[in-house]
C-alpha positions in Angstrom: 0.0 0.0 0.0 1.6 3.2 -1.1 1.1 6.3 1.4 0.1 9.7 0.1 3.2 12.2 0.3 2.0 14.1 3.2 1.7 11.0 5.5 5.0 9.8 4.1 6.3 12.5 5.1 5.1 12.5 8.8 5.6 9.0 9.5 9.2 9.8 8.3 10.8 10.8 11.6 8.7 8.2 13.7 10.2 5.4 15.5 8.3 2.5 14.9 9.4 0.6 18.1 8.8 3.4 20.2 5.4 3.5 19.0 4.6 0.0 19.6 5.9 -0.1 23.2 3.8 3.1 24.1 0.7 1.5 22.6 1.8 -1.8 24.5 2.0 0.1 27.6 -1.6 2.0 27.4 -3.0 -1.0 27.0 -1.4 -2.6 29.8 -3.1 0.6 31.8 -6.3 0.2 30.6 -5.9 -3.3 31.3 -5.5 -2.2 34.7 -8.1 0.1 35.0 -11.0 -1.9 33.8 -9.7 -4.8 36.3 -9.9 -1.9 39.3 -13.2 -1.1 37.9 -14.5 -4.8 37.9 -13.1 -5.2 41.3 -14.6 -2.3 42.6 -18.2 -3.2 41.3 -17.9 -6.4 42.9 -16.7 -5.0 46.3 -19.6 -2.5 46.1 -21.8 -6.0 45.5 -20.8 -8.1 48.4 -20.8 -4.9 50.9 -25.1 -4.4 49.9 -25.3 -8.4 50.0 -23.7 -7.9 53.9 -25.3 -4.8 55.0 -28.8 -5.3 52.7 -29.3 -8.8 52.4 -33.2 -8.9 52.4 -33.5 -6.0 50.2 -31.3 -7.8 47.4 -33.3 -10.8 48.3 -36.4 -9.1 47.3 -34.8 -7.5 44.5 -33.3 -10.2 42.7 -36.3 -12.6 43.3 -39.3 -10.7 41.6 
């Protein structure tokens, strides 16, 4: 696939591996992050099925 001049010309000075290893390394973070946000959901569950066990009871139940 050949590349128009102008994007030749930017991806010119552009190191390739340096690229990868930041896109590997946001990925790793968001990785991360969706992980903390799963966990954190699932904290937030078990703390209503401790304090609120009736009312999740009736809830899930209908």
């Amino acid at each position: 696939m050949k590349l128009p001049k102008k994007e030749a010309k930017r991806l010119k000075n552009v190191d390739i591996a340096q690229t990868r290893a930041a896109r590997r390394d946001s990925m790793h973070l968001l990785d991360e992050q969706g992980l903390a946000a799963l966990s954190l959901a699932v904290a937030n569950f078990f703390d209503k099925i401790v304090k609120e066990p009736e009312k999740l009871i009736k809830e899930y139940t209908k």
